[in-house]
N, C-alpha and C positions, 0 to 999 in steps of 0.2 A: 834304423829303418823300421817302420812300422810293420806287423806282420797283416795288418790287416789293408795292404795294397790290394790294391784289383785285379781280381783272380785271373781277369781277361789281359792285365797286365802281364802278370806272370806267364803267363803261358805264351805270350804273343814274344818274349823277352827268351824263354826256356827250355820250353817245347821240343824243338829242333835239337835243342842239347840232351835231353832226357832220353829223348827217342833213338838219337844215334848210339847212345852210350849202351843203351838197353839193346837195341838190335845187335851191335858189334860183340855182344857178350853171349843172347841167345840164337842169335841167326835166325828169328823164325818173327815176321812180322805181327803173326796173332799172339806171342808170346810178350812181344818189344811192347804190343800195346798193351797186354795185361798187365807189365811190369808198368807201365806209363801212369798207367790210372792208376794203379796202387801206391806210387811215391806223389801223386798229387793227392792220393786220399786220405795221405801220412803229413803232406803240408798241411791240410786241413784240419789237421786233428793236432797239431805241433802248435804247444802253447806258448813259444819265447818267441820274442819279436828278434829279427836280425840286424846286425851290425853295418848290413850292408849290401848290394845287388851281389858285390863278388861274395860274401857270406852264403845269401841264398844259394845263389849257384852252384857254392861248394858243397851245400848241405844237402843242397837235390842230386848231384852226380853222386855223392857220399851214398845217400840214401839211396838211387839205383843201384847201385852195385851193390850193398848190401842187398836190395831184392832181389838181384840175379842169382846170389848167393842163394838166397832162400828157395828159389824157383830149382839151382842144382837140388838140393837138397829133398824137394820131395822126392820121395822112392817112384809114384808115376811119373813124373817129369821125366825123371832119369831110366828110364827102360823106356819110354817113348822115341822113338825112330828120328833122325834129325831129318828135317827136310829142306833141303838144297834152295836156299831163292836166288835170282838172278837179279842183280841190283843197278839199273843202267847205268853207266857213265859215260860223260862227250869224249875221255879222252882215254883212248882200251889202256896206257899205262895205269894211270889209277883203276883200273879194272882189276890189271892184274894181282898188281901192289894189294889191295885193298882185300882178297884171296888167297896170298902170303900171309898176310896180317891175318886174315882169320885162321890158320893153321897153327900160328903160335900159340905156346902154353897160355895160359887165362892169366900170370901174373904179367906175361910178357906184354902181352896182348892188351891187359889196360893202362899199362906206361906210354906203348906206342900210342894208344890212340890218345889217352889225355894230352901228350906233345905234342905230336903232330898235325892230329885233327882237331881240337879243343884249344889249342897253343896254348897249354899252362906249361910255368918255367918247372925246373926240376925241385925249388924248393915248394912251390905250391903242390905238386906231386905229390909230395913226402907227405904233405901235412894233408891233406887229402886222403891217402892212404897209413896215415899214422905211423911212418916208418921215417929212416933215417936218410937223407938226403944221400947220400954215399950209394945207399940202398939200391934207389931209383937210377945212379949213375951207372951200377953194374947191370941193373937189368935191362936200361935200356942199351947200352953197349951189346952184351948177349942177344939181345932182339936184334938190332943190327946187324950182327954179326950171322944169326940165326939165319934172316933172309938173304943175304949175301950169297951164303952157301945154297940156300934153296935156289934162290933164282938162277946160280950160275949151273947147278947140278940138272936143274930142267935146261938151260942153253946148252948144256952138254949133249945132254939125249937128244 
């Protein structure tokens, strides 16, 4: 696949992808969009043509979480105060769910969402995150496992 598809392609195709993966990592809408532009301003500047739509795709989620990475990483980012958004949903389960999910650890955190919310299989996971298929099986198991106990520990109280 050509790299030099139409930009209005890509983003019409991506977008949505880029943007949820970025927000579910910084929680902070003006952050999700700084991260946005930054992994489209890294497509722009990315000299190899791709293999393929699912390629892009992998290389832009690849590349967001790498900049969420980088975003922890500034020393101001990281003393800045988190601030809380409220993100509608039609249906209050996914509300809740979706607020569990952001509670998990950040490795957790981006298995659940690449499976669940992204539907990638467990071996595109891996390769995604450069790790070992078995890997992603334990973590997502633990995330699992993780909000089970959360949700049932708040139905307790």
């Amino acid at each position: 696949m050509r790299k030099e598809m139409d930009c209005d392609k890509i983003l019409e195709l991506h977008a949505n992808t880029v943007y949820k993966v970025a927000m579910s990592q910084v929680k902070n809408p003006d952050d999700a969009k700084d991260i946005f532009q930054e992994v489209f301003l890294r497509l722009v500047k990315y000299q190899k043509d791709f293999e393929s739509d699912e390629h892009l795709k992998a290389w832009l989620i690849r590349v967001t979480i790498n900049c969420c990475k980088d975003f922890f990483k500034n020393r101001y980012n990281a003393n800045k105060q988190e601030l809380v958004v409220e993100i509608p949903f039609e249906d209050p389960t996914h509300h809740e769910v979706f607020y569990y999910v952001q509670e998990l650890d950040e490795k957790y955190k981006v298995v659940i969402h690449l499976f669940y919310y992204e539907q990638y299989s467990i071996a595109d996971i891996a390769k995604l995150l450069d790790t070992n298929e078995s890997t992603i099986k334990t973590r997502l198991s633990r995330a699992r496992e993780n909000l089970k106990k959360r949700m049932e520990r708040d139905l307790d109280a």
